[in-house]
Steps between C-alpha positions, in 0.01 A plus 500: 500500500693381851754218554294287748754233702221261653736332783367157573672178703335250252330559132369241274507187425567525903183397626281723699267790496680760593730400183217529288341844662887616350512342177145637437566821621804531329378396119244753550736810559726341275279656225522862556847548755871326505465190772730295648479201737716490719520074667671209581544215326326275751255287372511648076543119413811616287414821344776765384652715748364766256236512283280749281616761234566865692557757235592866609186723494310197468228345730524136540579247758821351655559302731853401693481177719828510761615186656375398855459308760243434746512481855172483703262627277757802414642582115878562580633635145849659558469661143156657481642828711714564216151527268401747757766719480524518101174573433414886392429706887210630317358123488172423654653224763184320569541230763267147549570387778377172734800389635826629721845656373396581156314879647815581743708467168271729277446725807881580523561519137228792475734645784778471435385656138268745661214324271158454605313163471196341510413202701219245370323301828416169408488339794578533880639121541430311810789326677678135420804260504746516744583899470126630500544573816699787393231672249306681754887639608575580143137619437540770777862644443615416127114469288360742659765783425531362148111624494529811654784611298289407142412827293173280475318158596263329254266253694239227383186633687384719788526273720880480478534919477361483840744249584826632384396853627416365823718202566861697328404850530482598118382846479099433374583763215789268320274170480331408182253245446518337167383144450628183329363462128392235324586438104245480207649139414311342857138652394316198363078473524313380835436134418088476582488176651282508763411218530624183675690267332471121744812366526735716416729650776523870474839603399653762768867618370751698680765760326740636731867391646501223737624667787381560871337843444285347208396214771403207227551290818194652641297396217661098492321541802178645442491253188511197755203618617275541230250215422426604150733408206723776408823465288812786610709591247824657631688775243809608627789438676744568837689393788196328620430256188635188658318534877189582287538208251565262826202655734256455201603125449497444958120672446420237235416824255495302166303789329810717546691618201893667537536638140827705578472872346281647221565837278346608238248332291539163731367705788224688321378056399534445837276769597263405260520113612395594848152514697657781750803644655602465843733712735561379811758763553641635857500826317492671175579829346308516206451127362589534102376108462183622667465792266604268198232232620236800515583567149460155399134473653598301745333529893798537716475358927756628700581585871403771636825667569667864419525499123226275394264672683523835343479306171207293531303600770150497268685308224649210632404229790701555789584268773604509855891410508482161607470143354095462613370798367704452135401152494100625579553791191608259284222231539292784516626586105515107395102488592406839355583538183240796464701689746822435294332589236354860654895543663644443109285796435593714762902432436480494192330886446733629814772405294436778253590751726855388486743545190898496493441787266322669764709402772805598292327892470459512851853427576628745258300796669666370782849581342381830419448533893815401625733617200344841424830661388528210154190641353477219325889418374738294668 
Protein backbone atom coordinates (compact mmCIF):
# COMPACT_ATOMS: atom_id res chain seq x y z
CA UNK A 1 0.00 0.00 0.00
CA UNK A 2 1.56 3.72 -1.09
CA UNK A 3 0.52 7.22 0.05
CA UNK A 4 -0.58 8.62 -3.38
CA UNK A 5 -0.73 12.82 -3.21
CA UNK A 6 -2.77 13.44 -6.57
CA UNK A 7 -1.79 17.36 -6.95
CA UNK A 8 -4.56 19.06 -8.84
CA UNK A 9 -5.42 23.12 -9.33
CA UNK A 10 -9.24 22.37 -9.17
CA UNK A 11 -11.27 19.06 -7.87
CA UNK A 12 -14.92 18.68 -7.63
CA UNK A 13 -17.73 20.25 -7.45
CA UNK A 14 -15.22 22.61 -9.65
CA UNK A 15 -16.47 22.05 -12.93
CA UNK A 16 -14.45 20.44 -15.60
CA UNK A 17 -13.02 17.28 -16.91
CA UNK A 18 -9.88 17.23 -15.91
CA UNK A 19 -11.51 17.52 -12.22
CA UNK A 20 -13.36 14.57 -12.83
CA UNK A 21 -10.39 12.37 -14.65
CA UNK A 22 -8.91 13.15 -10.69
CA UNK A 23 -11.78 12.48 -8.61
CA UNK A 24 -12.27 9.23 -10.61
CA UNK A 25 -8.91 8.28 -10.56
CA UNK A 26 -8.49 8.98 -7.15
CA UNK A 27 -11.71 6.89 -5.61
CA UNK A 28 -10.36 4.10 -7.50
CA UNK A 29 -6.82 3.90 -5.80
CA UNK A 30 -8.44 5.02 -2.82
CA UNK A 31 -9.42 1.31 -2.40
CA UNK A 32 -6.21 -0.49 -2.18
CA UNK A 33 -3.31 2.61 -1.29
CA UNK A 34 -3.36 5.88 1.16
CA UNK A 35 -4.50 9.02 -1.30
CA UNK A 36 -4.53 12.40 -0.86
CA UNK A 37 -5.71 15.36 -2.98
CA UNK A 38 -3.90 17.85 -2.89
CA UNK A 39 -6.30 21.46 -4.38
CA UNK A 40 -7.56 24.68 -4.03
CA UNK A 41 -10.53 25.76 -2.89
CA UNK A 42 -11.59 27.44 -6.12
CA UNK A 43 -14.77 26.63 -7.31
CA UNK A 44 -15.78 23.54 -4.20
CA UNK A 45 -19.05 25.67 -3.76
CA UNK A 46 -18.17 25.66 0.08
CA UNK A 47 -16.77 22.37 0.90
CA UNK A 48 -14.35 21.75 4.01
CA UNK A 49 -10.86 22.65 3.71
CA UNK A 50 -10.51 18.92 4.69
CA UNK A 51 -12.46 16.15 4.24
CA UNK A 52 -12.41 12.18 4.41
CA UNK A 53 -11.35 9.86 7.36
CA UNK A 54 -7.28 9.03 7.00
CA UNK A 55 -6.44 6.39 9.51
CA UNK A 56 -2.70 5.27 9.90
CA UNK A 57 -2.08 2.03 7.91
CA UNK A 58 -5.27 2.59 6.37
CA UNK A 59 -6.23 3.16 2.65
CA UNK A 60 -8.78 5.74 2.11
CA UNK A 61 -9.15 9.11 0.65
CA UNK A 62 -8.40 12.73 1.77
CA UNK A 63 -8.54 15.51 0.40
CA UNK A 64 -7.09 19.21 1.56
CA UNK A 65 -8.54 22.23 -0.45
CA UNK A 66 -5.98 25.48 0.21
CA UNK A 67 -7.21 28.90 -0.38
CA UNK A 68 -6.61 30.67 -3.81
CA UNK A 69 -6.90 32.97 -6.09
CA UNK A 70 -7.03 33.16 -9.70
CA UNK A 71 -5.29 35.23 -12.02
CA UNK A 72 -5.51 34.47 -15.80
CA UNK A 73 -6.51 31.12 -15.88
CA UNK A 74 -3.70 30.33 -13.07
CA UNK A 75 -4.56 28.63 -9.34
CA UNK A 76 -2.35 30.90 -7.04
CA UNK A 77 -2.68 28.98 -3.52
CA UNK A 78 0.08 30.36 -1.17
CA UNK A 79 -0.62 27.31 1.20
CA UNK A 80 -0.69 24.23 -0.99
CA UNK A 81 3.46 24.17 -0.97
CA UNK A 82 3.23 23.53 2.58
CA UNK A 83 1.03 20.09 1.63
CA UNK A 84 3.95 19.35 -0.53
CA UNK A 85 6.48 19.48 1.82
CA UNK A 86 4.63 17.40 4.70
CA UNK A 87 3.72 14.68 2.86
CA UNK A 88 5.88 11.24 3.42
CA UNK A 89 9.24 11.60 0.56
CA UNK A 90 8.31 8.13 -0.17
CA UNK A 91 4.81 9.54 -1.59
CA UNK A 92 3.87 8.90 -5.11
CA UNK A 93 3.61 12.87 -6.10
CA UNK A 94 1.46 12.48 -9.08
CA UNK A 95 0.86 15.76 -10.89
CA UNK A 96 -2.45 16.82 -13.35
CA UNK A 97 -1.65 19.38 -14.85
CA UNK A 98 -3.43 21.90 -17.72
CA UNK A 99 -2.55 25.06 -16.56
CA UNK A 100 0.73 27.36 -15.52
CA UNK A 101 2.50 27.77 -11.95
CA UNK A 102 0.98 24.84 -10.30
CA UNK A 103 4.06 22.20 -12.19
CA UNK A 104 7.05 24.84 -11.42
CA UNK A 105 5.78 24.52 -7.71
CA UNK A 106 5.63 20.58 -7.60
CA UNK A 107 8.78 20.51 -9.79
CA UNK A 108 10.85 22.39 -7.06
CA UNK A 109 9.32 20.71 -4.15
CA UNK A 110 10.53 17.19 -5.62
CA UNK A 111 13.96 19.18 -5.64
CA UNK A 112 14.35 20.65 -3.20
CA UNK A 113 13.30 17.11 -1.43
CA UNK A 114 15.24 15.09 -3.90
CA UNK A 115 11.69 13.28 -4.66
CA UNK A 116 10.69 12.10 -7.92
CA UNK A 117 7.26 12.91 -9.50
CA UNK A 118 5.01 12.15 -11.98
CA UNK A 119 3.42 14.52 -14.34
CA UNK A 120 -0.22 13.74 -15.82
CA UNK A 121 -0.69 15.65 -19.57
CA UNK A 122 -4.04 16.69 -19.96
CA UNK A 123 -3.81 19.17 -22.22
CA UNK A 124 -1.31 21.43 -24.17
CA UNK A 125 -3.59 24.78 -23.89
CA UNK A 126 -3.69 27.17 -26.72
CA UNK A 127 -3.13 30.86 -26.01
CA UNK A 128 -5.79 33.72 -24.62
CA UNK A 129 -6.58 37.01 -22.72
CA UNK A 130 -4.34 39.65 -22.55
CA UNK A 131 -1.09 37.53 -21.25
CA UNK A 132 -1.37 34.53 -23.82
CA UNK A 133 0.99 36.01 -25.54
CA UNK A 134 3.37 34.87 -23.01
CA UNK A 135 2.48 30.90 -23.08
CA UNK A 136 4.54 30.00 -25.98
CA UNK A 137 7.53 31.99 -23.71
CA UNK A 138 6.56 30.05 -20.67
CA UNK A 139 5.91 26.86 -22.75
CA UNK A 140 9.59 26.90 -23.99
CA UNK A 141 11.67 27.85 -20.79
CA UNK A 142 9.48 27.08 -17.54
CA UNK A 143 6.80 23.87 -18.98
CA UNK A 144 9.03 22.41 -20.77
CA UNK A 145 11.77 21.84 -17.98
CA UNK A 146 8.98 21.01 -15.56
CA UNK A 147 8.57 17.93 -18.21
CA UNK A 148 11.89 17.01 -18.65
CA UNK A 149 12.70 16.93 -15.08
CA UNK A 150 9.38 14.37 -14.33
CA UNK A 151 10.56 10.76 -13.18
CA UNK A 152 7.57 10.05 -15.67
CA UNK A 153 4.77 11.58 -18.07
CA UNK A 154 1.33 9.93 -18.35
CA UNK A 155 -0.41 11.09 -21.67
CA UNK A 156 -4.05 10.60 -23.12
CA UNK A 157 -3.13 8.93 -26.51
CA UNK A 158 -0.33 8.43 -29.02
CA UNK A 159 -0.86 11.13 -30.58
CA UNK A 160 0.18 13.37 -27.69
CA UNK A 161 3.45 10.88 -26.77
CA UNK A 162 4.60 11.97 -30.09
CA UNK A 163 3.92 15.39 -29.19
CA UNK A 164 5.49 15.88 -25.86
CA UNK A 165 8.53 13.78 -27.04
CA UNK A 166 8.87 15.82 -30.00
CA UNK A 167 7.64 19.28 -29.21
CA UNK A 168 9.54 19.28 -25.18
CA UNK A 169 12.09 16.74 -25.65
CA UNK A 170 10.82 14.02 -23.09
CA UNK A 171 13.00 11.09 -23.39
CA UNK A 172 10.44 8.47 -25.56
CA UNK A 173 11.30 5.84 -22.71
CA UNK A 174 9.55 8.02 -19.68
CA UNK A 175 6.10 8.61 -21.59
CA UNK A 176 3.14 6.49 -20.80
CA UNK A 177 0.01 6.32 -22.56
CA UNK A 178 -2.93 5.66 -20.38
CA UNK A 179 -6.38 6.89 -21.33
CA UNK A 180 -9.30 8.68 -19.64
CA UNK A 181 -12.00 6.14 -18.19
CA UNK A 182 -15.36 6.20 -18.12
CA UNK A 183 -17.60 5.00 -14.90
CA UNK A 184 -20.17 2.07 -14.82
CA UNK A 185 -22.91 4.70 -13.60
CA UNK A 186 -22.95 6.44 -17.56
CA UNK A 187 -23.58 2.82 -19.31
CA UNK A 188 -27.28 2.86 -20.10
CA UNK A 189 -28.83 0.66 -23.38
CA UNK A 190 -28.68 2.06 -27.14
CA UNK A 191 -32.18 3.50 -27.51
CA UNK A 192 -33.37 1.66 -31.10
CA UNK A 193 -35.17 4.36 -32.59
CA UNK A 194 -34.49 4.42 -35.94
CA UNK A 195 -36.85 5.78 -37.14
CA UNK A 196 -37.99 9.38 -37.80
CA UNK A 197 -40.02 11.03 -35.56
CA UNK A 198 -41.82 14.47 -37.88
CA UNK A 199 -41.65 17.27 -35.94
CA UNK A 200 -39.58 16.88 -33.40
CA UNK A 201 -36.19 18.77 -33.40
CA UNK A 202 -33.35 16.50 -32.60
CA UNK A 203 -31.88 17.34 -29.32
CA UNK A 204 -27.92 18.05 -29.69
CA UNK A 205 -26.40 18.80 -25.99
CA UNK A 206 -23.04 20.02 -25.12
CA UNK A 207 -21.00 19.07 -21.70
CA UNK A 208 -17.91 20.86 -21.33
CA UNK A 209 -16.72 24.46 -19.77
CA UNK A 210 -17.66 27.41 -21.69
CA UNK A 211 -14.43 28.64 -22.51
CA UNK A 212 -12.45 29.53 -25.81
CA UNK A 213 -10.63 26.18 -26.20
CA UNK A 214 -14.09 24.30 -25.99
CA UNK A 215 -15.28 26.87 -28.93
CA UNK A 216 -19.32 26.65 -28.15
CA UNK A 217 -19.13 29.91 -30.17
CA UNK A 218 -18.27 27.93 -33.17
CA UNK A 219 -21.26 25.88 -32.88
CA UNK A 220 -23.88 29.24 -32.15
CA UNK A 221 -22.61 29.54 -35.43
CA UNK A 222 -22.90 26.45 -37.21
CA UNK A 223 -26.48 26.26 -35.49
CA UNK A 224 -27.49 29.53 -37.48
CA UNK A 225 -26.99 27.67 -40.30
CA UNK A 226 -28.85 24.67 -40.08
CA UNK A 227 -32.35 24.53 -41.72
CA UNK A 228 -33.61 21.61 -39.79
CA UNK A 229 -35.05 21.99 -36.22
CA UNK A 230 -32.60 21.13 -33.64
CA UNK A 231 -32.85 22.13 -29.90
CA UNK A 232 -28.96 22.79 -28.01
CA UNK A 233 -28.84 22.13 -24.67
CA UNK A 234 -25.81 23.77 -22.99
CA UNK A 235 -24.34 21.84 -19.55
CA UNK A 236 -21.76 23.67 -18.02
CA UNK A 237 -20.33 26.68 -17.17
CA UNK A 238 -17.20 29.47 -17.57
CA UNK A 239 -15.89 32.76 -18.26
CA UNK A 240 -17.66 32.66 -21.49
CA UNK A 241 -21.43 32.10 -20.21
CA UNK A 242 -22.58 35.63 -20.66
CA UNK A 243 -20.99 36.35 -24.48
CA UNK A 244 -22.53 32.89 -25.22
CA UNK A 245 -25.98 33.58 -23.63
CA UNK A 246 -25.92 37.15 -25.64
CA UNK A 247 -24.53 35.67 -29.20
CA UNK A 248 -27.28 32.94 -29.03
CA UNK A 249 -30.12 35.57 -28.38
CA UNK A 250 -28.19 38.31 -31.55
CA UNK A 251 -28.44 34.74 -33.76
CA UNK A 252 -32.15 34.48 -32.88
CA UNK A 253 -31.18 30.71 -31.45
CA UNK A 254 -34.48 30.13 -29.48
CA UNK A 255 -33.79 26.30 -29.42
CA UNK A 256 -30.78 27.03 -27.20
CA UNK A 257 -30.75 25.86 -23.66
CA UNK A 258 -27.89 27.35 -20.83
CA UNK A 259 -28.55 24.81 -17.98
CA UNK A 260 -25.41 25.89 -15.86
CA UNK A 261 -23.40 22.63 -14.58
CA UNK A 262 -24.46 18.97 -14.13
CA UNK A 263 -22.75 16.12 -11.74
CA UNK A 264 -23.81 13.17 -10.98
CA UNK A 265 -27.08 11.61 -11.61
CA UNK A 266 -28.37 15.12 -13.29
CA UNK A 267 -25.74 14.61 -15.96
CA UNK A 268 -26.16 10.88 -16.53
CA UNK A 269 -30.57 12.35 -17.28
CA UNK A 270 -29.13 14.66 -19.37
CA UNK A 271 -27.31 12.21 -21.33
CA UNK A 272 -30.12 10.13 -21.56
CA UNK A 273 -32.49 13.21 -22.64
CA UNK A 274 -30.31 13.85 -25.63
CA UNK A 275 -30.39 12.76 -29.48
CA UNK A 276 -26.35 13.29 -29.68
CA UNK A 277 -23.38 15.01 -28.33
CA UNK A 278 -21.52 17.63 -29.94
CA UNK A 279 -17.82 18.95 -29.55
CA UNK A 280 -16.95 21.69 -31.34
CA UNK A 281 -13.72 21.88 -29.49
CA UNK A 282 -10.32 23.77 -30.70
CA UNK A 283 -8.73 20.81 -29.07
CA UNK A 284 -9.11 18.00 -26.74
CA UNK A 285 -7.06 15.63 -24.72
CA UNK A 286 -9.13 12.85 -24.13
CA UNK A 287 -12.93 14.11 -24.01
CA UNK A 288 -14.43 12.33 -20.65
CA UNK A 289 -18.11 13.80 -21.78
CA UNK A 290 -17.39 12.07 -25.07
CA UNK A 291 -16.44 8.84 -23.38
CA UNK A 292 -19.47 9.28 -20.88
CA UNK A 293 -21.86 9.98 -23.97
CA UNK A 294 -20.36 6.66 -25.63
CA UNK A 295 -21.37 4.89 -22.59
CA UNK A 296 -24.73 6.23 -22.63
CA UNK A 297 -25.42 5.05 -26.36
CA UNK A 298 -25.36 8.14 -27.53
CA UNK A 299 -23.67 9.05 -31.36
CA UNK A 300 -21.23 11.72 -30.59
CA UNK A 301 -20.21 14.70 -33.82
CA UNK A 302 -17.29 16.48 -33.13
CA UNK A 303 -14.42 18.40 -34.94
CA UNK A 304 -11.93 16.88 -36.23
CA UNK A 305 -9.14 18.14 -34.11
CA UNK A 306 -6.13 16.47 -31.90
CA UNK A 307 -8.01 14.63 -29.19
CA UNK A 308 -11.27 13.83 -30.75
CA UNK A 309 -9.80 12.36 -33.49
CA UNK A 310 -7.91 9.61 -31.87
CA UNK A 311 -11.21 8.94 -30.04
CA UNK A 312 -13.68 8.65 -32.64
CA UNK A 313 -12.19 8.30 -35.77
CA UNK A 314 -14.62 5.03 -36.77
CA UNK A 315 -16.92 5.84 -33.80
CA UNK A 316 -17.98 9.19 -33.95
CA UNK A 317 -18.92 11.81 -36.94
CA UNK A 318 -16.30 14.18 -37.34
CA UNK A 319 -16.41 17.55 -38.85
CA UNK A 320 -14.13 19.97 -40.47
CA UNK A 321 -13.43 22.87 -37.77
CA UNK A 322 -15.59 25.40 -39.04
CA UNK A 323 -19.24 26.64 -38.71
CA UNK A 324 -20.35 25.09 -42.47
CA UNK A 325 -19.17 21.80 -42.17
CA UNK A 326 -20.73 21.36 -38.28
CA UNK A 327 -23.82 22.87 -39.38
CA UNK A 328 -23.83 20.18 -42.69
CA UNK A 329 -22.97 17.07 -39.87
CA UNK A 330 -25.60 18.05 -37.92
CA UNK A 331 -28.46 18.26 -40.55
CA UNK A 332 -26.88 15.39 -41.82
CA UNK A 333 -27.82 13.51 -38.14
CA UNK A 334 -31.39 15.45 -37.80
CA UNK A 335 -32.38 13.67 -41.34
CA UNK A 336 -30.82 10.27 -40.64
CA UNK A 337 -31.88 8.86 -37.86
CA UNK A 338 -30.66 5.32 -39.15
CA UNK A 339 -27.20 6.65 -39.11
CA UNK A 340 -27.66 7.86 -35.45
CA UNK A 341 -28.91 4.93 -34.80
CA UNK A 342 -25.81 2.68 -36.46
CA UNK A 343 -23.26 5.60 -34.61
CA UNK A 344 -25.23 4.73 -31.01
CA UNK A 345 -24.00 1.31 -31.78
CA UNK A 346 -20.65 1.93 -32.60
CA UNK A 347 -20.12 4.38 -29.32
CA UNK A 348 -21.83 2.67 -27.40
CA UNK A 349 -19.68 -0.98 -27.81
CA UNK A 350 -16.24 1.26 -28.05
CA UNK A 351 -17.11 2.35 -24.80
CA UNK A 352 -16.45 -1.03 -23.27
CA UNK A 353 -12.99 -0.84 -23.82
CA UNK A 354 -12.71 1.85 -21.28
CA UNK A 355 -13.13 1.37 -17.37
CA UNK A 356 -11.81 3.71 -14.42
CA UNK A 357 -10.99 0.37 -12.93
CA UNK A 358 -8.91 -0.32 -15.80
CA UNK A 359 -7.55 2.94 -16.21
CA UNK A 360 -6.80 3.04 -12.47
CA UNK A 361 -4.49 -0.54 -13.05
CA UNK A 362 -2.72 1.00 -15.70
CA UNK A 363 -1.67 3.93 -13.72
CA UNK A 364 -0.57 1.91 -10.85
CA UNK A 365 1.92 -0.19 -13.09
CA UNK A 366 2.95 3.07 -13.93
CA UNK A 367 3.97 3.80 -10.22
CA UNK A 368 5.72 0.64 -10.15
CA UNK A 369 7.84 2.21 -13.13
CA UNK A 370 8.80 5.34 -11.79
CA UNK A 371 8.97 4.40 -7.92
CA UNK A 372 10.70 1.00 -8.14
CA UNK A 373 12.52 1.36 -4.78
CA UNK A 374 8.55 1.48 -2.60
CA UNK A 375 7.82 -1.99 -3.71
CA UNK A 376 4.63 -1.33 -3.04
CA UNK A 377 4.69 0.80 0.55
CA UNK A 378 4.78 4.35 0.90
Amino acid sequence: MRTILQVTPYYPPHLGGLERVVEHLSKQLAGRHRVRVVTTALGADGAPARSGDEQPGRSGLTVRRHRAVEVAHTAIAPGLPLSLLRAPRRAVLHLHCAHALLPELVALTALLRRQRFLLHFHLDVDASGPLGKLLPLYKKHSFGRVLRAAAGVIVLTRAQADFVRESYRVPAERIFVVPNGVGPEYFLPVRETGEARPGRPLQLLFVGRLSAQKNVDRLLDALALVREPVRLRVVGDGELRSHLEEKAARLGLTGVEFSGGLLGEELVRAYTDADALVLPSDREGMPLVALEAMAAGLPVLATAVPGNTELLDGVGLLAEPEPAALAAAVETLATDPQLRLRLARRASEAAHAYSWEAVAAQVEQVYAEVYPSLSGRG
